[in-house]
C-alpha positions in Angstrom: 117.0 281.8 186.8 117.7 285.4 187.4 115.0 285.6 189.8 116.7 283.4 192.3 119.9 284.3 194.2 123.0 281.8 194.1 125.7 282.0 196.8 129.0 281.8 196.0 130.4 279.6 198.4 133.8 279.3 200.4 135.6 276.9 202.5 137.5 277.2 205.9 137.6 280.0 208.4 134.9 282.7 207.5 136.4 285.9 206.1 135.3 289.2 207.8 132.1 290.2 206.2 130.9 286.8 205.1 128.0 285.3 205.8 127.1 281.1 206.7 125.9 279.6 204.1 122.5 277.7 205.4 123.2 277.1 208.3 126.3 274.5 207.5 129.8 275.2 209.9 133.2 276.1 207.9 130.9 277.4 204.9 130.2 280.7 203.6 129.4 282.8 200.9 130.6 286.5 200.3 129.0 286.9 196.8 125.8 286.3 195.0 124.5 286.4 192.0 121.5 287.0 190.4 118.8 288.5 192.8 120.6 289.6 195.5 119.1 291.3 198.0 118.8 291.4 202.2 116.0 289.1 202.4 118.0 286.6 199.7 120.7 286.7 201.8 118.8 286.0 204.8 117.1 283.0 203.1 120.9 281.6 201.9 122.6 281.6 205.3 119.9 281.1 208.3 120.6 277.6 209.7 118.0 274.6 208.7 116.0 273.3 210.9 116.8 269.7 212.3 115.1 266.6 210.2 114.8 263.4 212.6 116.2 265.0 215.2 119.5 265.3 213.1 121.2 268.6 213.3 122.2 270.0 209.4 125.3 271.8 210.2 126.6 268.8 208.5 126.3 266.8 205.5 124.4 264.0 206.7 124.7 260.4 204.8 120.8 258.8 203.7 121.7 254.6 202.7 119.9 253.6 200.2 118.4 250.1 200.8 115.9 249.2 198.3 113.9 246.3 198.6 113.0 245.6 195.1 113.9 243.1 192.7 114.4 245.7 189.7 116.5 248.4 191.4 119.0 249.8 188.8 121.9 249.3 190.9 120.8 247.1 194.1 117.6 245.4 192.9 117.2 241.9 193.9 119.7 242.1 196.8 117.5 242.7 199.2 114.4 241.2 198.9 113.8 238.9 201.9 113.8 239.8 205.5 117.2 238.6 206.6 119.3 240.1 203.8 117.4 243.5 204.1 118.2 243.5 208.0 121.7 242.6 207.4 122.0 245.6 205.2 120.4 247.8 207.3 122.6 246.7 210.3 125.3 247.6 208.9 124.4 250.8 207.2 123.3 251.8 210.9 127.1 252.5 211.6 127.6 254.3 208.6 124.5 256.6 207.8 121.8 259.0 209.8 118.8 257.8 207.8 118.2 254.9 206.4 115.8 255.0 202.9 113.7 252.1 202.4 112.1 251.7 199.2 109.7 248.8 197.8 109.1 250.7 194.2 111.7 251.3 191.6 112.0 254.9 189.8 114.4 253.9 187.5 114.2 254.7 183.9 111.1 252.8 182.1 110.4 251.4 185.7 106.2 251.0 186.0 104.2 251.3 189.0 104.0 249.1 192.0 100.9 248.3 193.6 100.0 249.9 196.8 99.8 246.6 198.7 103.0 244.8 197.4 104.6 247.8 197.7 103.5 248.0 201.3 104.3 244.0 201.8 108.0 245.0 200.5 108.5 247.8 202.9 107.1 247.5 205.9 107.9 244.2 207.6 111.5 245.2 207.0 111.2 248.4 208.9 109.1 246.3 212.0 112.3 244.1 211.8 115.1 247.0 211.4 112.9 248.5 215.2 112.4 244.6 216.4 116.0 244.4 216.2 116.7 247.5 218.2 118.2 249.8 215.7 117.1 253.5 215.9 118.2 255.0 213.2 115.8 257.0 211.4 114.3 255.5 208.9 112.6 257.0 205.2 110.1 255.9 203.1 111.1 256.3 199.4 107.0 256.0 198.0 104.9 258.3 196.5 101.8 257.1 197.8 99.7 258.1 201.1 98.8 254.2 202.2 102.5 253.0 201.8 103.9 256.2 203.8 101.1 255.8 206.1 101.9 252.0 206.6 105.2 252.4 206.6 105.5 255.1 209.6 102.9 253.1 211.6 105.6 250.5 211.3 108.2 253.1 212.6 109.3 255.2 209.7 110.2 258.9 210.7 110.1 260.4 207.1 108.8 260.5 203.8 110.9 260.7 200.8 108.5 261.6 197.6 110.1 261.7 194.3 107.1 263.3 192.8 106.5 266.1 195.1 103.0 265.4 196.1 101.8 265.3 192.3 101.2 261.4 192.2 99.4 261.5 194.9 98.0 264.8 196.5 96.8 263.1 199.4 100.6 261.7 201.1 100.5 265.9 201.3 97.6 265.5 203.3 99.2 262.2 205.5 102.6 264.0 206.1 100.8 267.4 207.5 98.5 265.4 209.4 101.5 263.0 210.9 103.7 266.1 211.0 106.7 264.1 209.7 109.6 265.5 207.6 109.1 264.5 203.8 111.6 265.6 200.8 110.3 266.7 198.0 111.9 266.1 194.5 111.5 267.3 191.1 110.8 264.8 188.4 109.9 265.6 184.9 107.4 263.1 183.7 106.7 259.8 185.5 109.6 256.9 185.5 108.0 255.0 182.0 108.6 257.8 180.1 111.1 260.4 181.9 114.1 260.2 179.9 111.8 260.1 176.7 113.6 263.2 175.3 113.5 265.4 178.4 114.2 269.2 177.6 114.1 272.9 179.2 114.7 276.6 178.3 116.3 276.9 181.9 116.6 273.8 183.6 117.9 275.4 187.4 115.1 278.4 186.6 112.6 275.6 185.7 113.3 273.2 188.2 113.7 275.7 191.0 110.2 277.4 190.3 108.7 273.9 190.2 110.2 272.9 193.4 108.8 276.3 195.2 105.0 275.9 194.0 105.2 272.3 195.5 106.6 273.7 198.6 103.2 276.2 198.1 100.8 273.1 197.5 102.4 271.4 200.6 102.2 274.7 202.7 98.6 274.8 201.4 97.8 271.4 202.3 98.8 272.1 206.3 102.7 270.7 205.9 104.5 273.0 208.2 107.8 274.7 206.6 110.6 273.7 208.8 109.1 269.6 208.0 109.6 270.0 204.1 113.3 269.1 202.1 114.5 269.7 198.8 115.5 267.4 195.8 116.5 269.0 192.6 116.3 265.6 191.3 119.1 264.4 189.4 118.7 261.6 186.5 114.9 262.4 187.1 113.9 263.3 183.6 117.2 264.9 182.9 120.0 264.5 180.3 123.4 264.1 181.1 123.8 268.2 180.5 121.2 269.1 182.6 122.5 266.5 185.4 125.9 268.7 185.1 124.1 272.2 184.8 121.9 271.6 188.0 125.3 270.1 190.0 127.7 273.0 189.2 124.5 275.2 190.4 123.8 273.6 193.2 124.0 276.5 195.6 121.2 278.5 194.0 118.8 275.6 195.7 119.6 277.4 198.9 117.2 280.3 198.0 114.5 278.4 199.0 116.0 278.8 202.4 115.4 275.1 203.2 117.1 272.1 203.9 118.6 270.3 200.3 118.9 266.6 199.7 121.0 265.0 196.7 120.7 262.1 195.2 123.0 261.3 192.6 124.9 257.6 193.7 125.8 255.7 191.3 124.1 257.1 188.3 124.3 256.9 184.9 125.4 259.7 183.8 128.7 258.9 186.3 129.0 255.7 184.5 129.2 257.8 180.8 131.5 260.1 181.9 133.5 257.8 184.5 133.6 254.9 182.0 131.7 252.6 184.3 129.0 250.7 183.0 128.0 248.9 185.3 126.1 250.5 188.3 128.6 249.1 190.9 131.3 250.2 189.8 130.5 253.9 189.7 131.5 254.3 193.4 134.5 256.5 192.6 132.3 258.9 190.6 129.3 258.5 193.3 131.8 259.9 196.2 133.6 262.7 194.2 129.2 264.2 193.9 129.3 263.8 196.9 132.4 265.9 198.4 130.8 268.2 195.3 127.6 268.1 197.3 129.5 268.8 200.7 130.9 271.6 199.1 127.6 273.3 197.9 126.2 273.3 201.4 124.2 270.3 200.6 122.6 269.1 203.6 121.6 264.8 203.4 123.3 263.4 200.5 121.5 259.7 199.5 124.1 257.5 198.7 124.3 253.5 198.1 127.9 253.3 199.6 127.3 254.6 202.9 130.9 253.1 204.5 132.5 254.6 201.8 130.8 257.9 201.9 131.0 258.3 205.6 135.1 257.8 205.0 135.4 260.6 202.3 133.5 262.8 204.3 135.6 262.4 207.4 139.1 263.2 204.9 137.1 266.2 203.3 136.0 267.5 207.2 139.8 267.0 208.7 141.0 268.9 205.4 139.0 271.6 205.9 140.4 273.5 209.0 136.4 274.5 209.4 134.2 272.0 210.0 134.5 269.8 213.1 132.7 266.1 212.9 130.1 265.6 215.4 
């Protein structure tokens, strides 16, 4: 990774000399290392542009609400209307984007249809705007006829775990809609992911993958300040690489965009927290996510949202920097 520049960050009043780190209030950064340089540390502090309207100078909380029946951690608890609206109502008070999702990406999971995928997501998202909530909404798909369903129905975003290489064309859909979409890296597809993953350089590797997929969208007509990143943790990653990529999470500022993670409740939490069970790896899921804070990251993705939004607001008022807005 030597070719990429990773900020060392602080907390708390900025010391004389140091600069923001991207863009995010009470953090900064007075050292890099690797390629440090003017233009690097221009890239690692300039603020991020808005997503949804939301400003980034704070860590902003995505709920996960999946609307699946195989969901590692939530599947089956959402799967009609009313239960899916209920969740979503009260997420509302807790997050600033809601993720809907009608495929899993679990380990071994195999792919949805387009058109159940679409009859899972979308008449929850007419009912979440029928019922007058405005939260922004995501679509977690990877396909251009779900996303474009699903923000005909009053999705904001697109949330694409495979960075456009599923399907080339939700590239295409997202420029055309000019709509913020989050791209992720994944190694391998969901059947076969965890088959053995491996890397040289996992936060080189996954850092140069994430930056030609922020090429190919660029190249498709997807404007820069619409595009997120995802280093992807769990996403064809051992429980190593999951910690390499986290205590690294700075570098991802280099590509001088907004950063997303997305690490609630998963497995590797449960081997090292003891927790076996998906649900109960909420203490694990919220200490990521102060981690995350810390690292500058912009929207964490969590499925705890009340829980999340109450850490946070300890961690801000502990901070003697950051001010909640």
């Amino acid at each position: 990774m030597s070719r990429w520049a990773e900020p060392v960050p602080g907390r708390g009043p900025r010391p004389a000399g140091a600069l923001p780190l991207a863009g995010r209030t009470g953090l900064w950064f007075d050292r890099v290392l690797g390629a440090d340089s003017a233009e690097a540390r221009a890239r690692l502090s300039a603020p991020r542009p808005p997503v949804c309207g939301l400003t980034l100078d704070r860590p902003r909380v995505m709920g996960i609400l999946n609307v699946t029946p195989d969901s590692f951690s939530d599947g089956g608890d959402h799967t009609d209307i009313p239960q899916a609206l209920e969740r979503a109502t009260a997420m509302a008070g807790d997050c600033d984007i809601i993720d809907i999702g009608g495929e899993s990406t679990r380990p071994g999971a195999v792919e949805v249809p387009v058109d159940e995928e679409i009859r899972r997501t979308v008449p929850v998202i007419e009912a979440i705007r029928a019922a007058g909530i405005t939260t922004p909404i995501s679509i977690d798909t990877r396909k251009a006829r779900v996303a474009e369903a699903a923000l005909d129905a009053g999705a904001n975003m697109v949330n694409d775990v495979s960075a456009f290489v599923f399907d080339p064309d939700l590239a295409t859909l997202c420029a055309a809609r000019d709509v913020p979409v989050c791209i992720m890296h994944a190694k391998g597809l969901p059947e076969d992911m965890q088959d053995n993953p491996s890397y040289e350089d996992v936060v080189g590797e996954v850092m140069d993958h994430l930056q030609s997929r922020i090429d190919f969208a660029r190249a498709r007509g997807l404007r820069r300040e619409r595009i997120i990143t995802d280093p992807g943790i769990g996403f064809g990653k051992t429980l190593d690489h999951n910690l390499t990529l986290l205590h690294h999470l700075a570098v991802f500022h280099d590509l001088g965009l907004p950063v997303l993670l997305g690490a609630s409740r998963k497995r590797f939490i449960g081997t090292i927290g003891d927790a076996p069970e998906a649900q109960d790896r909420v203490g694990g899921s919220l200490a990521i996510a102060l981690h995350g804070a810390a690292m500058g990251m912009h929207i964490v993705r969590v499925h705890d949202t009340k829980e999340t939004r109450q850490a946070y607001a300890l961690w801000t008022a502990l901070g003697e920097g950051e001010q909640d807005g």
